[in-house]
C-alpha positions in Angstrom: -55.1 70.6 61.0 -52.9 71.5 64.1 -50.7 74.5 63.7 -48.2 75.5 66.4 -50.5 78.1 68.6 -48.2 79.5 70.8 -47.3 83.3 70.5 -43.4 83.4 71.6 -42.9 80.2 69.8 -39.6 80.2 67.2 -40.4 77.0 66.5 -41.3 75.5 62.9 -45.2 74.4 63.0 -45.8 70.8 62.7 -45.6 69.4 59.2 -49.0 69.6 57.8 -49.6 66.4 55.1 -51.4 66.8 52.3 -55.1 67.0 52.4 -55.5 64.9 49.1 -53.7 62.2 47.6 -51.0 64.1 44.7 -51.1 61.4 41.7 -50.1 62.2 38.1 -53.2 62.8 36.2 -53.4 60.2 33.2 -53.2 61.0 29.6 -50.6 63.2 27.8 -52.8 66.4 27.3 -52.1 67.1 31.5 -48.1 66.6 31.3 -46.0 70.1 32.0 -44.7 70.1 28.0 -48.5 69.8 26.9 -49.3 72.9 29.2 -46.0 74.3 28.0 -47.4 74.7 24.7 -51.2 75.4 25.4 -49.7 77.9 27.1 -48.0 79.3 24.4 -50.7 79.2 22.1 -53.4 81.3 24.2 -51.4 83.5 26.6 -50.0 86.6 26.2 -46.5 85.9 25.2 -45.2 88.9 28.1 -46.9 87.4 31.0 -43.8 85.3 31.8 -43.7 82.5 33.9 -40.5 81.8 36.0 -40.5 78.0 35.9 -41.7 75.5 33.4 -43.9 73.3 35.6 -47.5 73.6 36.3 -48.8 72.9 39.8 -51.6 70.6 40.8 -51.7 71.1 44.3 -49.8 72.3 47.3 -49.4 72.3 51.1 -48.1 74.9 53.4 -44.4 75.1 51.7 -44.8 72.2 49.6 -46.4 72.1 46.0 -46.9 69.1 43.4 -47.0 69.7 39.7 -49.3 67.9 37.3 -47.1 64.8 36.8 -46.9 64.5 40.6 -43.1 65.7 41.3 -42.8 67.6 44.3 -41.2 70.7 45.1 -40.6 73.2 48.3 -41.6 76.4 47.4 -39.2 79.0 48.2 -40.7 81.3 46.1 -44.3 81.5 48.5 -46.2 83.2 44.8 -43.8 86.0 44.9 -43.7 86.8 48.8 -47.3 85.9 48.9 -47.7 82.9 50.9 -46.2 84.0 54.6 -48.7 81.7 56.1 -48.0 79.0 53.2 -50.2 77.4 51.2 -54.0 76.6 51.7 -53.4 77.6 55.4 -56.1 75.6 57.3 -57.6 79.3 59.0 -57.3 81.3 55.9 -59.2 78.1 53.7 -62.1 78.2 56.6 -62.6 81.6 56.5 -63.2 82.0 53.2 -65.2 78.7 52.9 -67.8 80.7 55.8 -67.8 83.5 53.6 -68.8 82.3 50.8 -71.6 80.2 52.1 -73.2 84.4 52.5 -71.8 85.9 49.7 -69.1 86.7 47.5 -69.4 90.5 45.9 -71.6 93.1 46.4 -69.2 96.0 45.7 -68.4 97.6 48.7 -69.7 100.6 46.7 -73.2 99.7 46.4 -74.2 97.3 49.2 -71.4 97.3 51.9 -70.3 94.7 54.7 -68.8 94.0 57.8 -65.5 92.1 56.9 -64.4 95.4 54.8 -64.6 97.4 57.7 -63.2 94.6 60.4 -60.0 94.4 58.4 -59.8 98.2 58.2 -60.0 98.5 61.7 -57.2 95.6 62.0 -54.8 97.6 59.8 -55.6 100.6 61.0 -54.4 98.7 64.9 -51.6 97.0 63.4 -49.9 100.7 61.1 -47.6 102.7 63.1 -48.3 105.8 64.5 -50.2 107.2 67.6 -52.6 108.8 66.2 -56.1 107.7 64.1 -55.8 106.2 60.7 -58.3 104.9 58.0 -57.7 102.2 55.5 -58.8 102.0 51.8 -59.2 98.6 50.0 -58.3 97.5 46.6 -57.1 94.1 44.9 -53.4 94.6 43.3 -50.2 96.2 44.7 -50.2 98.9 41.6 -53.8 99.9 42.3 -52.5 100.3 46.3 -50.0 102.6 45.3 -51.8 104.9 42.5 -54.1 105.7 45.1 -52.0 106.3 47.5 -50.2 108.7 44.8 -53.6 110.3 44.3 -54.7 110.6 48.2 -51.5 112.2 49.2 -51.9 114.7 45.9 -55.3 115.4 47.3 -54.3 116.0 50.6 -51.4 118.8 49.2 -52.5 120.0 46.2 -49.1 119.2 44.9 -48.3 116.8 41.9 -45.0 115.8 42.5 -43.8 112.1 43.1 -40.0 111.5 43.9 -39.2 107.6 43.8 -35.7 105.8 44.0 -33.4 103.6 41.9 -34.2 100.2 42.0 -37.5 100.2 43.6 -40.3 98.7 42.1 -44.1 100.0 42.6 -46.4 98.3 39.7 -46.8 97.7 36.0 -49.4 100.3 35.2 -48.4 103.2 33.7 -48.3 105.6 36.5 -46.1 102.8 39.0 -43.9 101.9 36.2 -43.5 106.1 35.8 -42.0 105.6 39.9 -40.5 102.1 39.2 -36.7 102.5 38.9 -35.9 99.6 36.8 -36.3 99.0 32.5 -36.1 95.6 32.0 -38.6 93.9 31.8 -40.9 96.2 33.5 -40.4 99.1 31.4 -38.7 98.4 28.0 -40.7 99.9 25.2 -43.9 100.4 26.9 -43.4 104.8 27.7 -43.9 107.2 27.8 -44.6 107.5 31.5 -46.5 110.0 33.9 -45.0 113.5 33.9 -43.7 115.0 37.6 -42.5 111.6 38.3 -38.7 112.5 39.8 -35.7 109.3 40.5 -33.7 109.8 43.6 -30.3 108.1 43.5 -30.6 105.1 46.3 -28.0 104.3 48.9 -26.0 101.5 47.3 -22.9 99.7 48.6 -22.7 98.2 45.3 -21.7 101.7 43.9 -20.4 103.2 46.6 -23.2 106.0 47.3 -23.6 106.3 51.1 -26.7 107.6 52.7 -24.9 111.0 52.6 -24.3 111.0 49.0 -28.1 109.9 48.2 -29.4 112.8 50.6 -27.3 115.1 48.4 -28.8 113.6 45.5 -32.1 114.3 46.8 -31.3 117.9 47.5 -29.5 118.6 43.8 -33.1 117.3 43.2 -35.0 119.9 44.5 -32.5 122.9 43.5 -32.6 121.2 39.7 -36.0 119.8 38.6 -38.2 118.9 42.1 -39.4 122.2 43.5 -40.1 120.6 46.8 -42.9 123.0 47.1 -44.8 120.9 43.9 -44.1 117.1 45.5 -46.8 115.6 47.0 -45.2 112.7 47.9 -41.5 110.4 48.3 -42.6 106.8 48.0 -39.6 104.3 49.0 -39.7 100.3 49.9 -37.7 100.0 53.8 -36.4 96.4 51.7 -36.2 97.5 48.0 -37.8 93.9 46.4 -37.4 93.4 43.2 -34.4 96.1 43.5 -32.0 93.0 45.4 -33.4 92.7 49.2 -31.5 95.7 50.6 -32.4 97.2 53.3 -32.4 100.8 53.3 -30.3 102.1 56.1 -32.5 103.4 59.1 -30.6 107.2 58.9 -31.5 107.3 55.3 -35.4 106.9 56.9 -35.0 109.3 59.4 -33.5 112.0 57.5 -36.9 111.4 54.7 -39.3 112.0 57.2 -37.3 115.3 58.3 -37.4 116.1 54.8 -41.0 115.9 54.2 -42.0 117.4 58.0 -39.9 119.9 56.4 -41.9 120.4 53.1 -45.1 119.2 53.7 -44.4 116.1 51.7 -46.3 113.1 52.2 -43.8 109.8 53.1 -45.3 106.5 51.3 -43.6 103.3 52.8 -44.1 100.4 50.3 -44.9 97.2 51.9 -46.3 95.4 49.5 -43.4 92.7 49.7 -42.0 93.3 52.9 -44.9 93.5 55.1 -46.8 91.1 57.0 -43.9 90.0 58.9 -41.6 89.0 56.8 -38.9 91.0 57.9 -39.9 89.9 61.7 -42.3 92.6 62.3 -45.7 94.3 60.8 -43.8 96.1 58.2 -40.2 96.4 57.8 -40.1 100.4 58.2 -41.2 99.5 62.3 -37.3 98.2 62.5 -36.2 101.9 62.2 -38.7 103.9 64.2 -39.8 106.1 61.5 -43.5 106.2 61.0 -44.7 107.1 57.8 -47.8 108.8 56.4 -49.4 105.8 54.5 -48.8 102.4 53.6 -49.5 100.3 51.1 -50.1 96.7 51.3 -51.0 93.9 49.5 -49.4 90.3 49.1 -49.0 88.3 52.4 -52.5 90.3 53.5 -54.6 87.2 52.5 -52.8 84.0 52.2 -52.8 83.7 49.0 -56.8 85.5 47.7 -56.4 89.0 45.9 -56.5 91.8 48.0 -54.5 95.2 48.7 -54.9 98.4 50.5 -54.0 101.9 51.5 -53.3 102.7 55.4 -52.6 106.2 56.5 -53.5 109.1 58.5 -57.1 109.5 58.9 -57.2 113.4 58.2 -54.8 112.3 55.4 -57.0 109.5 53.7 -60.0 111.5 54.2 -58.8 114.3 51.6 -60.3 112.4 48.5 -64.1 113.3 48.3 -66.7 110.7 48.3 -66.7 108.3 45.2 -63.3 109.8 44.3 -61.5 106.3 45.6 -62.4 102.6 45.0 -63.3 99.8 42.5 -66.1 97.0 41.4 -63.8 94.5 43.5 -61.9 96.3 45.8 -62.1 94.5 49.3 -64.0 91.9 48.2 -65.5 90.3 51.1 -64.1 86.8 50.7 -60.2 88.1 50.4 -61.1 90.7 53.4 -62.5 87.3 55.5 -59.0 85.3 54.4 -56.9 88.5 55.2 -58.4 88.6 58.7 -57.5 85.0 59.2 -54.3 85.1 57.8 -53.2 87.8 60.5 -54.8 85.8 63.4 -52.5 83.2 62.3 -49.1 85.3 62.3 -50.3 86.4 65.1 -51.4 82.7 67.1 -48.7 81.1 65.4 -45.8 83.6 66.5 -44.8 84.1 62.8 -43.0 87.6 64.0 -40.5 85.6 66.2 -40.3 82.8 63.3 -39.4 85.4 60.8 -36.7 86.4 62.7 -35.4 83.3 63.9 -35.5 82.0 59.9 -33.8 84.8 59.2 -30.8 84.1 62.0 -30.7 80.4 60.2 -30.7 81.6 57.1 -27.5 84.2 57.4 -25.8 81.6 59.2 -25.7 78.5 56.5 -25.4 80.9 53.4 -22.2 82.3 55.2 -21.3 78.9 55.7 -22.5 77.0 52.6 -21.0 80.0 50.4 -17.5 80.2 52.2 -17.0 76.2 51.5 -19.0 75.9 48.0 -18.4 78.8 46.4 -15.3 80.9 47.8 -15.6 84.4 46.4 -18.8 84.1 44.6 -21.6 84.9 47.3 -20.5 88.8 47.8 -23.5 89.8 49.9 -26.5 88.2 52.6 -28.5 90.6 53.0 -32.0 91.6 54.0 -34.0 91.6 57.4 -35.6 88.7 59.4 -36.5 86.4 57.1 -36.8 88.4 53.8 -33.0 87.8 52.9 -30.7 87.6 49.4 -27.6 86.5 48.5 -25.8 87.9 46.3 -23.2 86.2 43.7 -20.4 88.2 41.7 -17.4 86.7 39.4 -14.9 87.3 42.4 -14.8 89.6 45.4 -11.8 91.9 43.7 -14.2 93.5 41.0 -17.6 92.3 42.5 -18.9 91.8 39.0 -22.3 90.5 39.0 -22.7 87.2 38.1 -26.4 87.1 36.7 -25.6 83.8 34.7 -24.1 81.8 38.1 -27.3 82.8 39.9 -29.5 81.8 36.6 -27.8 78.6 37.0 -28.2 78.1 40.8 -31.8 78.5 40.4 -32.4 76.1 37.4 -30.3 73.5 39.2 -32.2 73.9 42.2 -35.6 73.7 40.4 -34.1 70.0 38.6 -33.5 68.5 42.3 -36.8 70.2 43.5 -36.7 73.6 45.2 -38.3 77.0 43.6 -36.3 79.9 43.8 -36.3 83.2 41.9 -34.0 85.8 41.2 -34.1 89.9 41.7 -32.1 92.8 41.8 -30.8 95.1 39.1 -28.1 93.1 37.8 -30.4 89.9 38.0 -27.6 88.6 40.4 -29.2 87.8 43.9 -31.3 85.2 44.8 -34.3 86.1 47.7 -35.8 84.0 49.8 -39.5 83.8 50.4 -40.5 80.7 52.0 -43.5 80.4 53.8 -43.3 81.2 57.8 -45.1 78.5 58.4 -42.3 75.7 57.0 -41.2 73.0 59.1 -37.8 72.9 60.2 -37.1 69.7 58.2 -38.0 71.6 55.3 -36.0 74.5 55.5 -32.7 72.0 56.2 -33.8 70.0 53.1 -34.0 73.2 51.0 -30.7 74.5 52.3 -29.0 71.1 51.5 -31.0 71.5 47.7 -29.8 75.0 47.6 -25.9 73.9 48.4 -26.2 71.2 46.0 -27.4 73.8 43.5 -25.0 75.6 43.7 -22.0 73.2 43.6 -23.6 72.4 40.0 -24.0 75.8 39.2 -20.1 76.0 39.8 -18.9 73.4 39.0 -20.7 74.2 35.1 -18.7 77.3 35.4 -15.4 75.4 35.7 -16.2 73.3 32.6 
């Protein structure tokens, strides 16, 4: 289906229509309250699921549950879907692949579309000077081995993290994720040599100043900076609230670790893949780290992950010491490839950042007539923004049950959203690049709607 081609492009593609018809299916046993329950009976009880409908199908930023009600999907699978859903490319390229194969293990038998989306990543990363990639399948797995390759290449265990960022749900990520509930809460303990360094927060009033003396009370107290092999941080903490971290706060990390011979991680996992308007969000301060993970947006949608980073760097694990039965399997690698020929052909950079402008503008607008003194922050970079809602702007309280409501009122008049941030206060916005403009108005108007019921049930 036609797709807007042009590179410098801010425009919205053309709406794409649905490629099948989207009917209710007949018989009760198919209705979201039946799945409701099925679902309760068979799955694990904390694998939580953010909305109570189930989909049937969906379409770039559009997606139809079971009983045929349609929503716009500002969710995009958890920052997922930057292309949107079923993209036309991505869909074709994983169709050709599979008409060869499907798995081999890269390990056993390898293949071509492995190593052609290495060599993409390895174009796309930062840096002057040679990089390798590694390939796995979740965001967790990306970042234990980047935890492992840069405790190889030091010899050092170390791993400093920061408050409020979120790196996985396996032990070792949840040991660097700065946030209990629900990621945490009764499930340690975690990895030893795992240190928290305080993050620069508005919010409580620590400036980039205080958190760098935080870091440095660090090392003088219980991070001999000669044992870390590595500071990890997100350039747009993501499930932390969307904040950006400020570009000195960068700078003064990689000094730090040039300093120490400390390896600098930048998770990209949700900000990369131009959502923030470029590559990866750390690009918008200059600082080039020493690897990157990725996952998420990579593919459109199929499971895939990786490591990029410094070629002497990646190399320091010995043969057989990284991988996994899936990792980069070869239809995901064939989707990811066409997923970033599509940012690419489709301008999606300048789209990010154009959303983003539009976005900023009619919050600050929609929030200053609907709900005066409630939206405290916008925040964010391109198109990977929140806003964030307190009780009133003299104590900034967060308001975690205005922005519960906001979203639930949205989802009744048919817009996905989901919450984040520490306080559960901020709502994020992850709709697809690839959404029409008529789409992104109609949300906006949900969204204002939404939230005039959400305060309006405060009132009461």
């Amino acid at each position: 289906m036609a797709r807007t081609a042009t590179k410098k492009t801010t425009k919205a593609p053309a709406k794409r229509k649905p490629a099948i018809a989207v009917v209710p299916d007949a018989g009760l046993s198919k209705t979201n309250d039946a799945l409701v329950a099925r679902r309760n009976a068979s799955v694990a009880r904390g694998v939580a699921s953010a909305t109570p409908i189930f989909a049937k199908h969906a379409e770039n930023a559009e997606l139809w549950d079971v009983e045929g009600n349609r929503y716009l999907d500002f969710a995009g699978g958890i920052a997922v879907l930057n292309t949107g859903h079923r993209h036309p490319k991505v869909i074709a390229a994983a169709k050709a692949q599979e008409d060869h194969y499907t798995h081999t293990s890269f390990q056993v038998v390898p293949y071509e579309p492995y190593i052609a989306l290495a060599e993409k990543l390895n174009a796309l990363a930062p840096g002057d000077f040679p990089k390798k990639s590694l390939l796995v399948t979740t965001g967790a797995e990306a970042v234990e081995n980047a935890v492992k390759i840069a405790r190889a290449a030091t010899g050092r265990p170390g791993v400093i993290a920061f408050t409020g960022g979120y790196h996985g749900r396996t032990l070792l990520t949840l040991g660097m994720t700065g946030k209990i509930s629900p990621y945490k809460k009764d499930v340690g303990p975690f990895p030893s040599d795992i240190f928290r360094a305080p993050f620069p927060s508005v919010r409580d009033g620590i400036t980039v100043q205080d958190a760098l003396t935080g870091l440095q009370n660090l090392f003088l107290t219980d991070a001999q900076p000669e044992r870390i092999a590595a500071i990890i941080i997100e350039p747009v903490l993501g499930e932390g609230g969307y904040t950006p971290v400020p570009f000195e706060m960068l700078t003064a990390l990689r000094e730090i670790c040039d300093k120490h011979g400390i390896m600098l991680i930048a998770d990209e996992i949700q900000a990369g893949f131009g959502r923030t308007g470029t590559w990866f969000a750390i690009e918008h301060s200059g600082v080039v780290p020493d690897l990157i993970t990725v996952a998420k947006s990579m593919a459109g949608g199929y499971p895939i992950a990786g490591v990029i980073g410094r070629a002497e760097v990646m190399d320091a694990v010995i043969p057989g010491g990284l991988g996994g039965t899936y990792g980069g399997n070869p239809v995901a690698c064939a989707a990811a490839l066409a997923a970033i020929e599509a940012i690419e052909e489709e301008g999606l950079l300048a789209r990010s950042a154009a959303l983003g402008e539009t976005f900023r503008a009619r919050f600050a607008e929609i929030g200053a007539r609907v709900a005066p003194f409630r939206m405290w922050d916008i925040r964010g970079l391109g198109a990977m923004l929140a806003v964030e809602f307190v009780t009133d702007f003299d104590t900034a309280t967060p308001d975690a049950a205005l922005t519960k409501s906001v979203v639930a009122h949205a989802l009744k008049r048919g817009l996905i959203l989901l919450s984040c941030g520490m306080h559960g206060n901020a709502l994020r916005i992850m709709v697809p690049l690839t959404a029409s403009d008529d789409i992104i108005e109609e949300g906006l108007a949900i969204f204002e709607a939404a939230l005039s019921d959400a305060i309006a049930e405060t009132q009461r």
